[in-house]
C-alpha positions as CSV (number, residue, x, y, z in Angstrom):
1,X,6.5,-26.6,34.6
2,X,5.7,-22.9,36.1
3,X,1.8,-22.6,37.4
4,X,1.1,-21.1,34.6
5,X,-2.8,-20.1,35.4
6,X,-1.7,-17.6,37.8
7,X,1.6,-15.9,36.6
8,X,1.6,-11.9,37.2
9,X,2.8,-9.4,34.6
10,X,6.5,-10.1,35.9
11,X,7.7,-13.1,37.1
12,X,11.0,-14.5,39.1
13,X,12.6,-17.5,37.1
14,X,14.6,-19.3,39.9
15,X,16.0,-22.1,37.8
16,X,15.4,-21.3,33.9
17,X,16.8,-17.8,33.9
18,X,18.4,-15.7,36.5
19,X,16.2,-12.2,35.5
20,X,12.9,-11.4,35.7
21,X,10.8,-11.5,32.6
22,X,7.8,-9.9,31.3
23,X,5.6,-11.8,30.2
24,X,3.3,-10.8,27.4
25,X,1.1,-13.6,26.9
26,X,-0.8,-15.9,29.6
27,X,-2.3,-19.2,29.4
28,X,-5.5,-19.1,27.1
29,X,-4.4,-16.2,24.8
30,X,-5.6,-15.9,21.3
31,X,-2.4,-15.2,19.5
32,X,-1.4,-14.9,15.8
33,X,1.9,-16.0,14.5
34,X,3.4,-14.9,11.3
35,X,3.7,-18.3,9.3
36,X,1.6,-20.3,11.5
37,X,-2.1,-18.2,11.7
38,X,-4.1,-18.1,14.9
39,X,-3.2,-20.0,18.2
40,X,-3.8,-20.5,21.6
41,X,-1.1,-20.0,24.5
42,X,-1.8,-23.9,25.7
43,X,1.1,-23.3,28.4
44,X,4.5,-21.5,30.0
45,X,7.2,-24.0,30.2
46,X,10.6,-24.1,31.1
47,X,12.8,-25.8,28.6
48,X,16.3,-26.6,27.1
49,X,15.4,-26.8,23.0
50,X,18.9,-25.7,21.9
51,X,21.4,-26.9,24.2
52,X,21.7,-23.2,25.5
53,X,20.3,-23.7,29.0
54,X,16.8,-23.4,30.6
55,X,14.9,-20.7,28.6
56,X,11.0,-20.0,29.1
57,X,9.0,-20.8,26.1
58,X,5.0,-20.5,25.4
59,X,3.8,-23.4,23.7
60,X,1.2,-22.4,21.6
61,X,-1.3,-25.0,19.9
62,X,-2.5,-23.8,15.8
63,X,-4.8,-25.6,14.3
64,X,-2.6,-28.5,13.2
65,X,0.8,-28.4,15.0
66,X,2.1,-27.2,18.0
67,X,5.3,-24.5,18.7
68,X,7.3,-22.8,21.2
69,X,8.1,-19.4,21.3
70,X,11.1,-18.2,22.9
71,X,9.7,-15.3,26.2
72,X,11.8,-12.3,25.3
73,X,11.5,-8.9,25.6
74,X,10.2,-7.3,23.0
75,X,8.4,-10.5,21.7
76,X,10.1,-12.2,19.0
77,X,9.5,-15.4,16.8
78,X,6.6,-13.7,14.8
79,X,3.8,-13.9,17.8
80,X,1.4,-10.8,18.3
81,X,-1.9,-10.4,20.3
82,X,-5.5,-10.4,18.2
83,X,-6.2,-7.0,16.7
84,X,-8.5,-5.6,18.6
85,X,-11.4,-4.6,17.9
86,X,-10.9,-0.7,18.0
87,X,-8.2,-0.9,15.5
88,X,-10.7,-2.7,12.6
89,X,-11.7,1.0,11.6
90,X,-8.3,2.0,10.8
91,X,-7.9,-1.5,8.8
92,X,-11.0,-0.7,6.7
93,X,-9.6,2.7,5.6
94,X,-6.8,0.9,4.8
95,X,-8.2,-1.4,2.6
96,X,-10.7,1.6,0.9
97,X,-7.8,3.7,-0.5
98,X,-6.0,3.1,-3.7
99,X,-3.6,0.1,-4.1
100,X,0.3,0.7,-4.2
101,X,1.9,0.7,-7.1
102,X,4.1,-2.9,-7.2
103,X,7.1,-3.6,-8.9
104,X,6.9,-4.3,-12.9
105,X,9.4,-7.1,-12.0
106,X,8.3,-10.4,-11.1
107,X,11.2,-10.9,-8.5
108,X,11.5,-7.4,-6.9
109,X,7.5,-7.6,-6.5
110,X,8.0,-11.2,-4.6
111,X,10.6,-9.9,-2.5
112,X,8.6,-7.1,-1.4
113,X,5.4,-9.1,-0.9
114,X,7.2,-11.7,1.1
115,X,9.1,-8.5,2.9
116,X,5.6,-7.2,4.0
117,X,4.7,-10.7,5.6
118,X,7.4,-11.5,7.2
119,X,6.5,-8.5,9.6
120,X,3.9,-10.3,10.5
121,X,1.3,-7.5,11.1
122,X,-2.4,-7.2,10.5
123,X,-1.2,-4.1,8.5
124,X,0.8,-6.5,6.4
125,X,-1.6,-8.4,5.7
126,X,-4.3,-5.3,4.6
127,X,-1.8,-3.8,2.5
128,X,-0.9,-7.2,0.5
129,X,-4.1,-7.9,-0.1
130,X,-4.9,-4.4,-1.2
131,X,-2.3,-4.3,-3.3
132,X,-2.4,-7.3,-4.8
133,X,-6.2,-6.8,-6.0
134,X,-5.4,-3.6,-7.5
135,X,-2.5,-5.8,-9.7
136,X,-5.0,-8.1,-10.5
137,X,-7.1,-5.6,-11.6
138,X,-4.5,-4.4,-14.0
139,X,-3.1,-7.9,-14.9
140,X,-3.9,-11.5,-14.2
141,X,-1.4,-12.7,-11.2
142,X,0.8,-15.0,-11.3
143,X,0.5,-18.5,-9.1
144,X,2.9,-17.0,-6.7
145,X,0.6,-14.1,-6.6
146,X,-2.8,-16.1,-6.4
147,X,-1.4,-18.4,-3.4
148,X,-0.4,-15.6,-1.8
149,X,-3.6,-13.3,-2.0
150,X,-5.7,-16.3,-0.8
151,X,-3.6,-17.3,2.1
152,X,-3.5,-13.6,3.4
153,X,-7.1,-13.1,2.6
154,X,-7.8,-16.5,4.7
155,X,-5.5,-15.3,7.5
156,X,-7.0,-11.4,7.4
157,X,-10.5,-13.0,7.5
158,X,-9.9,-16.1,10.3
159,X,-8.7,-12.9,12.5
160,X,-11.2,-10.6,11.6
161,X,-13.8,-12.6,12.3
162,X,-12.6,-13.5,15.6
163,X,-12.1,-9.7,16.3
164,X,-15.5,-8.0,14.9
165,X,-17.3,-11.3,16.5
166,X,-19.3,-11.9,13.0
167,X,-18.9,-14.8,11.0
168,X,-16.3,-15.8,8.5
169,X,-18.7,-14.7,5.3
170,X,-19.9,-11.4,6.8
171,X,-16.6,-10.8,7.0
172,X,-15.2,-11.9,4.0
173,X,-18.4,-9.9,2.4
174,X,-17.3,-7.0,4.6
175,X,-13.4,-7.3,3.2
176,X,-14.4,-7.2,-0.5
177,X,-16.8,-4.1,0.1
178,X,-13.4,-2.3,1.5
179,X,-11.9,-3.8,-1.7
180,X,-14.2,-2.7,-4.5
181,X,-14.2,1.3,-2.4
182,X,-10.8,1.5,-3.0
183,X,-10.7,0.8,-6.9
């Protein structure tokens, strides 16, 4: 294992890879992954997962499992820093303007929903929810629809929260405010 308390920005592998790598993460990081929510960078640890050599991965502990994310350059396997704070302004206006018109097909809506996550942004997350309360202000949603809006409005407001620094149901109170502006 690497010392990870004290790695700098760029770091000589000697024995997992021959280059040096940027690392974007350190130990202790709040980080969000795209299917897995908030996490913490636990560790830095050099590993042979696919039978393809030493590679460095972050292990990164969520709430009820634990994963390792391959360090590349740009980031890849879904993992992004915490919003930060000075971007929650942009997010609200985001949230206060008028839905987006989805698809009047059940499957081309779906795929453009499940598109939109799989980027794995906050933006993502603000526009599905957005858009999917101006549907179900049109329509009742379907069951695909309903998991989804709840497990992007839990995700939106678990990060939100941690952001702003106010509690889960100011937040989720703050959310719906931006919701019912932008009807």
């Amino acid at each position: 294992m690497i010392n990870e308390g004290l790695l700098p920005s760029r770091v000589p592998v000697p024995v997992c890879q021959q280059e040096d790598v940027k690392m974007n993460f350190k130990k202790g990081d709040r980080v969000v992954h795209k299917k897995f929510g908030l996490g913490t960078v636990v560790s830095i640890e050099c590993m042979n997962l696919s039978g393809n050599g030493q590679r460095l991965f972050y292990r990164v502990d969520f709430f009820k499992t634990t994963v390792w994310v391959p360090v590349v350059n740009p980031p890849e396997g879904g993992l992004r820093s915490i919003t930060p704070k000075s971007h929650l302004n942009r997010y609200r206006a985001l949230l206060k303007s008028s839905p987006v018109s989805l698809d009047g097909d059940f499957n081309q809506r779906r795929s453009e929903l499940v598109k939109r996550m799989d980027m794995g942004t906050f933006q993502g997350l603000c526009e599905v929810i957005r858009d999917l309360n101006g549907l179900n202000a049109e329509k009742p949603l379907n069951q695909f629809e309903k998991k989804l809006l709840k497990l992007t409005r839990e995700a939106l407001v678990i990060e939100w929260s941690l952001t702003s620094g106010v509690s889960q149901s100011e937040t989720l109170e703050e959310i719906d405010g931006c919701l019912e502006h932008g009807k």
